[in-house]
Structure formats: structure tokens, C-alpha cells
C-alpha positions as CSV (number, residue, x, y, z in Angstrom):
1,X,122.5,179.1,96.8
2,X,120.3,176.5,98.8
3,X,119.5,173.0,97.7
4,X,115.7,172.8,96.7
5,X,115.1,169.2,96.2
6,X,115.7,165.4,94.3
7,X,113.4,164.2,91.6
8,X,112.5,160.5,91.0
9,X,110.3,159.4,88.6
10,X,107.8,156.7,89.7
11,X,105.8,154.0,88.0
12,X,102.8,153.6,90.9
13,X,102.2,156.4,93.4
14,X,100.4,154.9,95.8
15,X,103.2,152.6,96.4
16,X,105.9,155.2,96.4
17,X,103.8,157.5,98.6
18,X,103.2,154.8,101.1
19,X,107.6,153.9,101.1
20,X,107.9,157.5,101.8
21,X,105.6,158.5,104.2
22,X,104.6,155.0,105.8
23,X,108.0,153.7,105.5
24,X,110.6,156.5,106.2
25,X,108.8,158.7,108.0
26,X,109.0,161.7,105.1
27,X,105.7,163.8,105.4
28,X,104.0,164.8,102.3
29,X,104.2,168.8,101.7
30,X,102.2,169.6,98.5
31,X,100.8,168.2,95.4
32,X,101.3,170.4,92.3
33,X,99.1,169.4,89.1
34,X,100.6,170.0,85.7
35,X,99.3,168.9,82.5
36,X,101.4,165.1,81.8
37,X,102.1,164.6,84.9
38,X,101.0,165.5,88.7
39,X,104.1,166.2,91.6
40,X,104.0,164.9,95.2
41,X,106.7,166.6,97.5
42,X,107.9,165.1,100.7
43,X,110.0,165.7,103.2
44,X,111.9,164.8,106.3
45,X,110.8,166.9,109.5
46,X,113.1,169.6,109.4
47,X,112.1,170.2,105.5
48,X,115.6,170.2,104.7
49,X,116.1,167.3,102.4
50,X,112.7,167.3,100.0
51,X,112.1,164.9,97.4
52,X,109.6,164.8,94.3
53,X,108.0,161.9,93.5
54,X,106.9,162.8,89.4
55,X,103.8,160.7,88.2
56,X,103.9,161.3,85.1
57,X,100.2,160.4,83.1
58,X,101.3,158.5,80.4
59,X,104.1,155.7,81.8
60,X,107.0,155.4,78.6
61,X,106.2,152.6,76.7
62,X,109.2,150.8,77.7
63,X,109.7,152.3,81.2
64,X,112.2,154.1,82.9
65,X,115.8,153.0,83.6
66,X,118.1,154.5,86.4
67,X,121.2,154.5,84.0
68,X,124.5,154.1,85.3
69,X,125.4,157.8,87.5
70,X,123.5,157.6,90.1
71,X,123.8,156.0,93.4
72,X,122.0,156.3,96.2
73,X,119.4,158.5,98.7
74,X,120.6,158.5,102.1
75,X,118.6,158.2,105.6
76,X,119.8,158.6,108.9
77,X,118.6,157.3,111.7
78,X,119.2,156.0,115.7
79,X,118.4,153.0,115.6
80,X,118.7,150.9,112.2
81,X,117.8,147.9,114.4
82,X,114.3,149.3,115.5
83,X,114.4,150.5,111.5
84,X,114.8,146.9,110.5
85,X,111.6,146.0,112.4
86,X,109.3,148.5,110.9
87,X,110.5,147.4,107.3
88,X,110.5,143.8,108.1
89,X,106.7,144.2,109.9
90,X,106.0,146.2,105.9
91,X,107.9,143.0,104.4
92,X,110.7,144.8,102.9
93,X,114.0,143.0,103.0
94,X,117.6,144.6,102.8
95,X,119.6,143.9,99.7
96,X,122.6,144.8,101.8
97,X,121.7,143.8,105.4
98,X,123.4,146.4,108.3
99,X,127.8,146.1,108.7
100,X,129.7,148.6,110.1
101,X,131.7,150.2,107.5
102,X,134.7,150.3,109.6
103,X,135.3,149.6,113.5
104,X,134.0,152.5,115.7
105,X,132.4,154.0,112.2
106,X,128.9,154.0,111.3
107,X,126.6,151.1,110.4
108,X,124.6,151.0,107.4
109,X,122.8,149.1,105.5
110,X,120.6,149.2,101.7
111,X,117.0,148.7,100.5
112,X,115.1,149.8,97.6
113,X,111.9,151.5,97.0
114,X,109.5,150.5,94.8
115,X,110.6,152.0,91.8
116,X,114.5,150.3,92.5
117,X,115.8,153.3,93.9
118,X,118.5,152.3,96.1
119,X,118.3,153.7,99.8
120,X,121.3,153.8,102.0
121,X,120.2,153.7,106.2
122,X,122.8,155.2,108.2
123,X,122.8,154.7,112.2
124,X,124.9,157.3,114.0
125,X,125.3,157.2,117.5
């Protein structure tokens, strides 16, 4: 069994593509047409970890709601501080700013994308 990929469902491609490719570095693999709805896969360099951003044609009239179950995407990276930068220079704020989850652990931090997806950054060193 191997993992294939995450789905989201997003309200405004062109901002989700630019978060995901501009913003965390994911590169864009393919774009599949379907009949409702057109799917943009992207990926980090490795093309381990893929997610598909669904645009579906016709938005529901009273949008989409992330429910209660799930939690978060994760990123890692080596330097959230140099991170923080590149999302402050795209005017993106944290809604959890980097701590350090416990002495000599890792630091974190949260975000969102534009659809309110919560994103966790991870520094490991």
C-alpha cells in the first residue's frame, strides 16, 4: 500500500495555487479536467506528499465547512525563521506564531491558507 495523496476543496484557485506553489514551495504536477470540477496536483520536491486542490465549477450555495475531524497539513522545514520572512514579505501572519513544543524539541508554529486550512511549520534541526 502506498499513500497517493490529500484532497482539499478550494473556493479561488488562483489564490490556492499561488499558497502552494509561491508560498510553500510545492510544485504543481498536473491538471486533470473532469466534467464539475477541474484538479490541480502539487507536490513537495521528492513527490512524496501530493495534494489536490479540487475546483469544483459550481461553488455550493452555502460553501464548504471543514467540520470538526480534521486537523492539520504539516510542513517541515530548516529554518521557520527565514519561513516567517517569506510569509510576512506575502503578508501572511501566524495564528500561532513559532514555540518550541518542549525544551530541546522542535519548534513550530500555524497559519492558514486561503481556504482556512490550518498548516502546521515544523523546524527540525
Amino acid at each position: 500500500m502506498k499513500f497517493a495523496h490529500t484532497m482539499l476543496r478550494v473556493k479561488n484557485i488562483d489564490k490556492s495555487l499561488n499558497f502552494y506553489t509561491q508560498i510553500m514551495g510545492l510544485k504543481m504536477l498536473r491538471q486533470m479536467e473532469l466534467k464539475n470540477a477541474t484538479l490541480y496536483f502539487v507536490s513537495d520536491e521528492r513527490e512524496c506528499c501530493t495534494i489536490e486542490l479540487t475546483y469544483n465549477h459550481e461553488l455550493p450555495k452555502d460553501g464548504y465547512n471543514h467540520g470538526s475531524y480534521f486537523g492539520h497539513l504539516a510542513f517541515e522545514t530548516d529554518d521557520i525563521d527565514k519561513f516567517t520572512e517569506k510569509i510576512k514579505s506575502f503578508g501572511i501572519d501566524y495564528t500561532r506564531p513559532p514555540f518550541f513544543v518542549k525544551e530541546g524539541g522542535p519548534k513550530i508554529a500555524f497559519l492558514e491558507d486561503p481556504d482556512g486550512f490550518s498548516i502546521e511549520i515544523i523546524e527540525k534541526k
